[in-house]
MDTraj code that builds the backbone (N, CA, C; nanometers):
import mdtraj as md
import numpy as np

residues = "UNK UNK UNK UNK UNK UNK UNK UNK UNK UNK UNK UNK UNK UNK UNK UNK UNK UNK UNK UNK UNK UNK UNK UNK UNK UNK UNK UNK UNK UNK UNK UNK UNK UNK UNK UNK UNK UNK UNK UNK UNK UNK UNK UNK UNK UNK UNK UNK UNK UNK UNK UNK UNK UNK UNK UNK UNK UNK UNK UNK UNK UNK UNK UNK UNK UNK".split()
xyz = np.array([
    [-0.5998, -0.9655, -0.0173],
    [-0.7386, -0.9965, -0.0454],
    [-0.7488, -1.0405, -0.1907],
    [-0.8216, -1.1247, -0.2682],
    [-0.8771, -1.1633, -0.3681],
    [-1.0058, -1.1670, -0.4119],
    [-1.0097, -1.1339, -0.5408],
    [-1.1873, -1.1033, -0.6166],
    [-1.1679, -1.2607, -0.7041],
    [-1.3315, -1.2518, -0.6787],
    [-1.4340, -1.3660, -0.7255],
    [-1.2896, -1.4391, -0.8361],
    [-1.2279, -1.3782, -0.9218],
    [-1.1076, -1.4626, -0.9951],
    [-1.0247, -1.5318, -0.9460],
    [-0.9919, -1.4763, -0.8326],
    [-0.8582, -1.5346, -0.7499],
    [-0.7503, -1.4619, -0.7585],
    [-0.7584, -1.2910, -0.7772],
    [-0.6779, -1.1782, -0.8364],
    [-0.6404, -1.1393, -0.6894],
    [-0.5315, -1.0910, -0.7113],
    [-0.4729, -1.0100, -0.5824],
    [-0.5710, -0.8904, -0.5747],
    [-0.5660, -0.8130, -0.4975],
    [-0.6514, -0.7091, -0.5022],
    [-0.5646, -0.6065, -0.4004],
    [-0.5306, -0.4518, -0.4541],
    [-0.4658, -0.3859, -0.3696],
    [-0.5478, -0.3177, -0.2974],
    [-0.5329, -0.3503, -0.1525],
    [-0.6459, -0.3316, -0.0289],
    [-0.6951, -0.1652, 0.0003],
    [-0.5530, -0.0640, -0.0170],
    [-0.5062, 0.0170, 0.0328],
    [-0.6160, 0.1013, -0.1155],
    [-0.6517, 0.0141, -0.2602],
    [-0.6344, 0.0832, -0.3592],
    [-0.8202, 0.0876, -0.3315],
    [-0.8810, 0.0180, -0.3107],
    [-0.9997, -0.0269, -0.2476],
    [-1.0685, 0.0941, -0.2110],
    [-0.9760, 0.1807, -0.0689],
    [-1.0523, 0.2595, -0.0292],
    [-0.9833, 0.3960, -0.0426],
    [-0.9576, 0.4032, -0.2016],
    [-0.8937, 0.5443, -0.2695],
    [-1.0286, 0.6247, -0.2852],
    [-1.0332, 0.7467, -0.3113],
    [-1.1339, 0.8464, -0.3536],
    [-1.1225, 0.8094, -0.5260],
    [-1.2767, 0.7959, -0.5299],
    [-1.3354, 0.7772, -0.6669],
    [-1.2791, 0.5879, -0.7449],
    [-1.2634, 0.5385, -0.6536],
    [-1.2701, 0.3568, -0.7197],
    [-1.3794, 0.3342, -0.6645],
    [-1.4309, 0.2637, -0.8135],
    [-1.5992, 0.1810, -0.7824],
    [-1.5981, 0.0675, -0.8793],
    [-1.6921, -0.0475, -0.8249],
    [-1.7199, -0.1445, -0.9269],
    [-1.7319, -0.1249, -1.0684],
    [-1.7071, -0.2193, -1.1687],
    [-1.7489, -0.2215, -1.2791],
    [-1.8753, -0.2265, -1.3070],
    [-1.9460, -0.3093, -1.1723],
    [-2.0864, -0.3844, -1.2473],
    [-2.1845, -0.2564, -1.1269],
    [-2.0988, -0.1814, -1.0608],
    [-2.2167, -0.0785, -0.9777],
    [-2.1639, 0.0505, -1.0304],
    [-2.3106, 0.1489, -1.0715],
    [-2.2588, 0.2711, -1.1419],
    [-2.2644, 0.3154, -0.9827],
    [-2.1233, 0.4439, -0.9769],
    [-2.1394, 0.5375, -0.8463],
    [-2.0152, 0.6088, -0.8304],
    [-1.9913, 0.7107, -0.7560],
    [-1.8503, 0.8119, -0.7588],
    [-1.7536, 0.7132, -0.6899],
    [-1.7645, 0.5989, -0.6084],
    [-1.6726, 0.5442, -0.5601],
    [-1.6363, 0.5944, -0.4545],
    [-1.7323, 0.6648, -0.3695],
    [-1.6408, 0.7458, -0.2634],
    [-1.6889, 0.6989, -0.1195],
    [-1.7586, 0.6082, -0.1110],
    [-1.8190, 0.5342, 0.0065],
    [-1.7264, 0.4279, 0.1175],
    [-1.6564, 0.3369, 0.0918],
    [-1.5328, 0.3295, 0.1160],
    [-1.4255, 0.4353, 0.1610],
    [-1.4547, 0.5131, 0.0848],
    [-1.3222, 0.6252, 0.0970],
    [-1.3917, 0.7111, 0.2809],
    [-1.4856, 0.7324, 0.2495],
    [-1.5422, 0.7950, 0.3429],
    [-1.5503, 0.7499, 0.4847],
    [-1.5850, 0.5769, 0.4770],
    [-1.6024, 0.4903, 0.6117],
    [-1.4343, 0.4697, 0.6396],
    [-1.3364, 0.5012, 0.5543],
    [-1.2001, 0.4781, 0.6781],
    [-1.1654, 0.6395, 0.7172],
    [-1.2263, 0.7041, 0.6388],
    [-1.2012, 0.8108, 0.6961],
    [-1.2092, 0.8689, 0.8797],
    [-1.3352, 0.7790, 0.8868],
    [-1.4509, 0.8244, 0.9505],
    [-1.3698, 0.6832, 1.0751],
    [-1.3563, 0.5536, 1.0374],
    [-1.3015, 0.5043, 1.1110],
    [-1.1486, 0.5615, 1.1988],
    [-1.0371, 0.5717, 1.0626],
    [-0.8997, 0.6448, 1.1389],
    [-0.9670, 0.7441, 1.2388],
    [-1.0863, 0.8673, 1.2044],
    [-1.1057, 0.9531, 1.3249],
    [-1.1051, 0.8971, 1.4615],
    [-1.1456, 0.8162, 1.4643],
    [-1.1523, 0.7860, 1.6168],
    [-1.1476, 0.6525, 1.6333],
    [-0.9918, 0.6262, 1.5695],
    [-0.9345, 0.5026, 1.6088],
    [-0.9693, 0.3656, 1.5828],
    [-1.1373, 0.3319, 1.4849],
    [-1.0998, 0.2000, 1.4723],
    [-1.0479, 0.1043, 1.4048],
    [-1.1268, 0.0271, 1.3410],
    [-1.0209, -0.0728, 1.2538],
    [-1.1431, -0.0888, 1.0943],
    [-1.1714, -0.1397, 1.0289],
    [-1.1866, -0.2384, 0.9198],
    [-1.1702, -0.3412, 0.9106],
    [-1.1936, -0.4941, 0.8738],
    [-1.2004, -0.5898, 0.8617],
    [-1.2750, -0.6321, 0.7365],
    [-1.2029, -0.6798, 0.6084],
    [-1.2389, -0.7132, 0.4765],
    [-1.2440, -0.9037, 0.4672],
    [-1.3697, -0.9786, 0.4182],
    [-1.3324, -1.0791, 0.3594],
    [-1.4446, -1.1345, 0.2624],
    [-1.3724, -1.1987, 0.1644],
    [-1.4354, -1.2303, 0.0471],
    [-1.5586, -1.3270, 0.0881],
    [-1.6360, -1.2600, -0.0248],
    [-1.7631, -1.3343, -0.0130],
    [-1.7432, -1.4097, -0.1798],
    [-1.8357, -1.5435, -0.1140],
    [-1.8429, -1.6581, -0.2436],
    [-1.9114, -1.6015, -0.3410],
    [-1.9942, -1.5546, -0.3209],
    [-2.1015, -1.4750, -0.4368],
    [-2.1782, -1.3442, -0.4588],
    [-2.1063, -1.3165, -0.3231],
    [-2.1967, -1.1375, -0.3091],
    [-2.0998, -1.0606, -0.3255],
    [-1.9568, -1.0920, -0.3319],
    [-1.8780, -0.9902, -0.3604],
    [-1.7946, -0.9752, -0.1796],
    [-1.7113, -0.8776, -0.1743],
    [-1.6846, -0.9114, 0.0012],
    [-1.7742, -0.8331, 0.0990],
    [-1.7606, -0.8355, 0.2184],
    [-1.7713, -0.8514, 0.3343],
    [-1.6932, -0.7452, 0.4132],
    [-1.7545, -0.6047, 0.4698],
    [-1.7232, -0.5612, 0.5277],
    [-1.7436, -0.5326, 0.7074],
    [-1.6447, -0.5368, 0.8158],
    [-1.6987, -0.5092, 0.9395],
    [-1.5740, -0.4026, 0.9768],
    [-1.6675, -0.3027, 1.0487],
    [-1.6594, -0.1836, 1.0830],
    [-1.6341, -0.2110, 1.2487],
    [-1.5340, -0.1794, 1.2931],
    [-1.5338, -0.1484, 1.4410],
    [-1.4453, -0.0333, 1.4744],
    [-1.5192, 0.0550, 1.6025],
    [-1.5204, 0.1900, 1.6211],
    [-1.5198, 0.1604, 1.8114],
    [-1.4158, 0.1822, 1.8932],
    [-1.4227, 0.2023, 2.0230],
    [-1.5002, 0.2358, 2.0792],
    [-1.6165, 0.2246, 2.2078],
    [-1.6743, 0.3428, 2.2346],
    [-1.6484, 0.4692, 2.2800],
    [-1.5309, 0.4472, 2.3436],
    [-1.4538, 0.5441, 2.4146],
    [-1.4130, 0.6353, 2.3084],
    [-1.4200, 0.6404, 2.1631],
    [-1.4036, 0.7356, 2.0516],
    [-1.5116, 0.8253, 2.0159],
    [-1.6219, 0.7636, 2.0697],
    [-1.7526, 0.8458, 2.0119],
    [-1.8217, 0.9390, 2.1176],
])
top = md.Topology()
chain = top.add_chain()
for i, resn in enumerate(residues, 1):
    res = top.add_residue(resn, chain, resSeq=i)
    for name in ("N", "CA", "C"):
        top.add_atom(name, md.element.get_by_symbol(name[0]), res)
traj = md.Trajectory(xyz[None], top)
């Protein structure tokens, strides 16, 4: 994945406990929480860069998990 620079970006580092934006004050733990919550019951994540809002997250969750 790559930010607005054209920087590599480590994906895995993304959704660590306590990483957050520079330009958003917050504990960083929101991310951390939605793969949590995804691995429980099997689904996936899907990341892609956005031109100007920053990226793009989609969440999919089985129904057969819930």
């Amino acid at each position: 994945m790559l930010d607005a620079d054209c920087q590599q970006i480590d994906v895995e580092q993304l959704f660590s406990l306590g990483v957050s934006s520079k330009a958003e004050k917050g504990h960083g733990i929101g991310l951390h929480l939605v793969k949590e919550i995804v691995e429980r019951y099997q689904g996936s994540i899907e990341a892609e860069n956005g031109t100007q809002n920053g990226a793009q997250f989609a969440v999919f969750i089985p129904k057969e998990g819930i």
